[in-house]
C-alpha positions in Angstrom: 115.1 -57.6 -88.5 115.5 -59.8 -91.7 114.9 -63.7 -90.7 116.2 -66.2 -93.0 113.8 -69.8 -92.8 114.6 -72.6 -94.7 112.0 -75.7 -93.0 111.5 -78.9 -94.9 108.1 -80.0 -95.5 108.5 -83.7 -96.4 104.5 -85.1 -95.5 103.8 -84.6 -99.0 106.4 -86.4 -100.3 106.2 -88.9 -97.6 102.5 -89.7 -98.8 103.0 -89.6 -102.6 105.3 -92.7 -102.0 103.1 -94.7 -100.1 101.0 -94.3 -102.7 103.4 -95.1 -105.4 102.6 -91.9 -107.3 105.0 -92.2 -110.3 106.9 -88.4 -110.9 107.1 -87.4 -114.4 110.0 -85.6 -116.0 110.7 -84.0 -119.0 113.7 -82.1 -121.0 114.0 -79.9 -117.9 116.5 -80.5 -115.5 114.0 -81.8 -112.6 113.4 -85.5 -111.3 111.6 -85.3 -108.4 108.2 -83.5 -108.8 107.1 -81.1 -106.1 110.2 -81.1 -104.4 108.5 -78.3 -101.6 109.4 -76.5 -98.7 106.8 -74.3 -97.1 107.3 -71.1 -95.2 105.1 -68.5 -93.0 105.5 -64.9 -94.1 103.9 -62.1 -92.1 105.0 -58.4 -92.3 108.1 -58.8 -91.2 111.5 -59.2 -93.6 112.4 -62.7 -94.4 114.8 -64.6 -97.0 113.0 -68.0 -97.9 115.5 -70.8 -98.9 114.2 -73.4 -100.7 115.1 -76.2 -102.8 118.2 -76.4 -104.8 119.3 -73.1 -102.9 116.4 -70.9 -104.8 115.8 -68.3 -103.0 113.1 -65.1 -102.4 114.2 -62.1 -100.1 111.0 -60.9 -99.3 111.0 -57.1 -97.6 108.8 -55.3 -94.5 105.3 -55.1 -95.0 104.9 -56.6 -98.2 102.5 -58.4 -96.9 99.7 -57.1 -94.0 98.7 -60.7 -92.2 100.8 -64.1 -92.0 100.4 -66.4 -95.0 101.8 -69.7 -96.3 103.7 -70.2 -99.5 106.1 -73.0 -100.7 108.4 -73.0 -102.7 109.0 -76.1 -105.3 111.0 -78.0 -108.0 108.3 -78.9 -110.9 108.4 -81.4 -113.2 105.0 -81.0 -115.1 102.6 -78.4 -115.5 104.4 -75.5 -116.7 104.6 -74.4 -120.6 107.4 -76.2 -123.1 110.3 -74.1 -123.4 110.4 -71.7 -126.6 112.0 -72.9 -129.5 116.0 -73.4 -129.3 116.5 -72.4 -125.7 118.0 -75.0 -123.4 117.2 -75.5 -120.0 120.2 -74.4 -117.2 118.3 -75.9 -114.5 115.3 -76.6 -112.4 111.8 -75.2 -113.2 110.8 -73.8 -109.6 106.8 -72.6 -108.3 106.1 -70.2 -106.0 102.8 -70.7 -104.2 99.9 -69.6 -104.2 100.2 -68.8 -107.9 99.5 -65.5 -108.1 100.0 -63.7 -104.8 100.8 -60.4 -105.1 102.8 -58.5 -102.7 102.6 -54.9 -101.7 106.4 -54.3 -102.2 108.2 -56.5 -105.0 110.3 -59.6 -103.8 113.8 -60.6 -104.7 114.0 -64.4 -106.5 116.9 -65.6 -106.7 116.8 -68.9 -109.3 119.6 -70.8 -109.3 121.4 -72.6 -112.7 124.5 -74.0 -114.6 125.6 -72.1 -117.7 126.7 -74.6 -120.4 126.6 -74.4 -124.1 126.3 -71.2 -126.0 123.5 -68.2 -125.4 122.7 -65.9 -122.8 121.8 -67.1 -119.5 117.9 -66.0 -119.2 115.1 -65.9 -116.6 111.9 -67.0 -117.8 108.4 -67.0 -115.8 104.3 -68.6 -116.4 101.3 -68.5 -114.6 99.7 -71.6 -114.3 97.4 -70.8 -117.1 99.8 -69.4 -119.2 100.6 -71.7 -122.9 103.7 -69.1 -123.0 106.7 -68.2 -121.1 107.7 -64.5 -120.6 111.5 -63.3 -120.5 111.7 -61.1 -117.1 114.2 -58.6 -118.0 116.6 -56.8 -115.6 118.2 -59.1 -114.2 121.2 -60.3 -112.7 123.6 -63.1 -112.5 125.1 -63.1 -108.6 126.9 -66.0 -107.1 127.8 -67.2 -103.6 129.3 -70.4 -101.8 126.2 -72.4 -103.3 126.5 -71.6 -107.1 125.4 -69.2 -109.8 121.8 -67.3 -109.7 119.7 -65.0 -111.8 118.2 -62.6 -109.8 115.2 -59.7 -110.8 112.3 -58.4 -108.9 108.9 -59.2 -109.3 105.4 -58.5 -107.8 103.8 -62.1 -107.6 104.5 -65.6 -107.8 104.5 -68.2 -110.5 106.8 -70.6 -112.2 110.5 -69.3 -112.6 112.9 -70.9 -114.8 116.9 -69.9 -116.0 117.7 -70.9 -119.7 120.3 -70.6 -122.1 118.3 -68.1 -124.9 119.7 -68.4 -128.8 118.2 -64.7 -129.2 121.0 -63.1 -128.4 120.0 -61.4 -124.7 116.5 -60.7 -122.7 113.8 -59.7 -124.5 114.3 -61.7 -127.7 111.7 -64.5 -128.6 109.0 -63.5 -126.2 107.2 -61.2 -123.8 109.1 -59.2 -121.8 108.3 -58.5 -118.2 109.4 -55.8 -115.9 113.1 -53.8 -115.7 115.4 -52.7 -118.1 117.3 -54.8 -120.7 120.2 -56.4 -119.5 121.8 -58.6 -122.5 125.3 -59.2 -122.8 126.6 -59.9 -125.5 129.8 -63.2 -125.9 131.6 -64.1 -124.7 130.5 -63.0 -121.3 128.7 -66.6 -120.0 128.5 -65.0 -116.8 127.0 -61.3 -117.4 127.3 -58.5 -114.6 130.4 -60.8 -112.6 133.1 -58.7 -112.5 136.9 -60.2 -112.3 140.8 -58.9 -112.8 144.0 -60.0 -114.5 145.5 -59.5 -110.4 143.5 -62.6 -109.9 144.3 -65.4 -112.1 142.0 -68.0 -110.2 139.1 -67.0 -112.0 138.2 -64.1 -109.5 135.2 -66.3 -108.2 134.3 -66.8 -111.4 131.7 -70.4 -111.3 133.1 -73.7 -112.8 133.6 -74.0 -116.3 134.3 -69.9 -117.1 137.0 -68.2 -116.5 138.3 -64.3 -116.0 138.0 -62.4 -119.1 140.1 -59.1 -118.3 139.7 -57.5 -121.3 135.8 -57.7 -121.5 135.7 -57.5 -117.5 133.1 -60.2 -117.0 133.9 -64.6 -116.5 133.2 -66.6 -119.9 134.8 -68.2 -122.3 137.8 -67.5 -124.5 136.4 -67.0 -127.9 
């Protein structure tokens, strides 16, 4: 039986203010560093809810024993984004950095398509001086906004921009999957909609329903 958790974890913050430890932000869209909720997953199925609706569906025995990981919005301490991508939203760390898992995880990251260029899912380490383009992904959406979603074995950082190169795969490493650019002017890749539905057909704010290329974007 899948379990979805979504449990605050506010001590943290709660102590950095006492403190008056000043948070640091950057050209990424994040103002509150370490913005955490924490979560125990054993070997049974669970979807993890975190912080701005990011999400990790994490499947049966993909781990053996119970352990703790949190899931945060960063706003230091991650790699600067390559050169002419714009941030779509928050930069979000799974923790521990690093843990594997016996069978890969969904992330779901959420963000807000604006501008031109493909919507694209980046991830670091907490080493790493680079990001790396995870391709194979998706965009889904739901009742709280617009995700990429992939599959990956381990945690890090995870972050959704708007790439100038054209689709996934373009101006970096590449990690895991299959290529999955889409060309303009499909904002919103893999969303399908219909002329019978001249709302949009759930297309997210700001695109609408592109009949002829099948997908929600922008009229060229």
């Amino acid at each position: 039986m899948r379990m979805k958790r979504s449990v605050a974890v506010g001590s943290t913050l709660g102590i950095a203010a006492l403190l008056g430890v000043a948070c640091k932000t950057n050209n990424i869209n994040a103002t509150t560093n370490n913005e955490a909720q924490t979560f125990t997953v054993g070997p049974a199925a669970q979807d993890l809810v975190g912080p701005d609706s990011v999400e990790v569906d994490v499947p049966a025995n993909a781990v053996a024993t119970s352990i703790q990981v949190t899931l945060s919005v960063e706003a230091t301490g991650f790699p600067a984004l390559p050169s002419g991508d714009a941030s779509a939203g928050n930069v979000f760390s799974f923790t521990p950095d690093g843990q594997t898992f016996a069978a890969q995880v969904t992330v779901k990251i959420p963000y807000t398509a604006s501008g031109s260029g493909t919507p694209t899912l980046l991830t670091a380490e907490e080493t790493d001086t680079t990001w790396t383009t995870v391709s194979g992904s998706s965009t889904t959406t739901s009742a709280t906004g617009t995700f990429l979603t992939a599959q990956t074995s381990h945690f890090s950082f995870y972050t959704v921009v708007m790439s100038s190169g054209g689709g996934e795969g373009d101006g970096g490493a590449t990690s895991g999957g299959e290529d999955s650019s889409i060309e303009s002017p499909c904002a919103v890749p893999h969303v399908s909609c219909g002329a019978e539905e001249p709302d949009g057909g759930g297309c997210p704010k700001g695109t609408t329903c592109l009949a002829d290329q099948g997908c929600c974007g922008t009229s060229p």
